[in-house]
C-alpha positions in Angstrom: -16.8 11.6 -8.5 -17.3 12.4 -12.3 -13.9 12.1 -14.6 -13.3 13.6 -17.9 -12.3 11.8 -20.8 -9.2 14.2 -21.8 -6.8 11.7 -19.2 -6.7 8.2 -17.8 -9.1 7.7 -15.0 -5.6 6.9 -12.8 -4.0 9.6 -13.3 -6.9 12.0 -12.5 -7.3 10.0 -9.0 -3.2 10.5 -9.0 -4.0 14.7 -9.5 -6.5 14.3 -6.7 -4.2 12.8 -4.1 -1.5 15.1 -5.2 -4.2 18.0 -4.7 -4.1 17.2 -1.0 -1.1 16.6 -0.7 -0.7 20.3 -2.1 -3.5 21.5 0.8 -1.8 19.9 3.5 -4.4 18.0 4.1 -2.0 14.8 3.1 1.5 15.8 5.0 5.0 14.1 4.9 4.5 10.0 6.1 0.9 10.4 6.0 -0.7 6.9 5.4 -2.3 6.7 1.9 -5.8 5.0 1.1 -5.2 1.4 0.0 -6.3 1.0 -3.6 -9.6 -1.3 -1.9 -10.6 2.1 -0.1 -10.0 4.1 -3.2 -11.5 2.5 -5.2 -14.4 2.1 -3.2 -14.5 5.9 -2.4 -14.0 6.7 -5.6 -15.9 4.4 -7.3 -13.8 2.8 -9.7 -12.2 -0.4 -10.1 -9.6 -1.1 -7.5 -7.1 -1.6 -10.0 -7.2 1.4 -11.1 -7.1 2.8 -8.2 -3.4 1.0 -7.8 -2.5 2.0 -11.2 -2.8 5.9 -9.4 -1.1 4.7 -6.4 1.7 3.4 -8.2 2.1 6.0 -10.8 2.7 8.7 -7.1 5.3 6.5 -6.1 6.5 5.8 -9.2 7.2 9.6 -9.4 8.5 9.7 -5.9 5.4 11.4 -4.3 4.8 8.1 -2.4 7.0 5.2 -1.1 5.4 1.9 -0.2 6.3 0.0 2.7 5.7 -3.5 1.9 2.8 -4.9 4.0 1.7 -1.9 5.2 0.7 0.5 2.1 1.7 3.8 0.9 2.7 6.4 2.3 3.7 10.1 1.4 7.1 10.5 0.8 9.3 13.0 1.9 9.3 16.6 -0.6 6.3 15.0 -2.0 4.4 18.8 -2.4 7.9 20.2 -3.6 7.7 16.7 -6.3 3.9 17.8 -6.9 5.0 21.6 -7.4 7.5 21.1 -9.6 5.8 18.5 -12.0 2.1 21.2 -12.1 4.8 23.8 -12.9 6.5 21.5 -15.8 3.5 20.6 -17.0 1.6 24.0 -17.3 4.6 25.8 -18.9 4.9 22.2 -21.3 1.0 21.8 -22.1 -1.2 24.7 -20.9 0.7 28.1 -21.2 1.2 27.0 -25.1 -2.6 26.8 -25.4 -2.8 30.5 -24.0 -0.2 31.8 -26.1 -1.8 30.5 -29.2 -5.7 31.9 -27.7 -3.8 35.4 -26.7 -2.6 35.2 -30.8 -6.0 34.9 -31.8 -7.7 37.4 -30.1 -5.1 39.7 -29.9 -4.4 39.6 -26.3 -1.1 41.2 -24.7 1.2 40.3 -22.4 0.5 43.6 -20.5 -3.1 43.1 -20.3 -2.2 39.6 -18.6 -0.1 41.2 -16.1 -2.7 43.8 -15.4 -5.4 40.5 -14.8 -3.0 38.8 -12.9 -2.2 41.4 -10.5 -5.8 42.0 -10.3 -6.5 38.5 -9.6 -3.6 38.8 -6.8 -5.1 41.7 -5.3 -8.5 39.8 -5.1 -7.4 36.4 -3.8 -5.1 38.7 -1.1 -8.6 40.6 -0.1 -10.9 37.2 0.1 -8.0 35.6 2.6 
């Protein structure tokens, strides 16, 4: 996998997990790679891939059961939901405010793009 260097290798493997936890693809008490397989998957340290581990339960998304791993917790994609929604209004949606300034964008001609978008994801489902 490539990473970026705009966040902590950890917390991108953390935004991956959480992605699939999103998809469904991770449900509720679904057994969690081990930090070992992780890492190994991902190629990265496996510390690092415990750092990520740690940092979901640490924000509730996973619970560990000692001797056995991690697991995802219970309202973990409600968790996930809520902290992509803090986080976009808190560090993205400024960034398009500021771009929509610049060029002279409205919030009208958003709407219009977003229902458009709407209307095209609807169709390709």
């Amino acid at each position: 996998m490539r990473f970026n260097n705009d966040r902590a290798i950890f917390a991108q493997i953390a935004d991956l997990l959480e992605e699939d936890v999103l998809s469904g693809r991770l449900g509720e008490g679904s057994r969690l790679p081990s930090a070992r397989e992780l890492g190994a998957s991902l190629e990265v340290n496996p510390n690092t891939a415990a750092r990520a581990l740690q940092a979901l339960a640490d924000s509730g998304i996973a619970r560990v059961e000692r001797g056995m791993g991690y697991f995802v917790a219970e309202g973990a994609a409600e968790l996930v939901r809520g902290e992509r929604k803090r986080r976009f209004f808190d560090e993205e949606l400024p960034r398009v405010f500021q771009l929509m300034g610049e060029i002279g964008a409205t919030c009208e001609e958003i709407t219009e793009r977003y229902a458009l978008y709407q209307e095209k994801k609807g169709a390709s489902a």
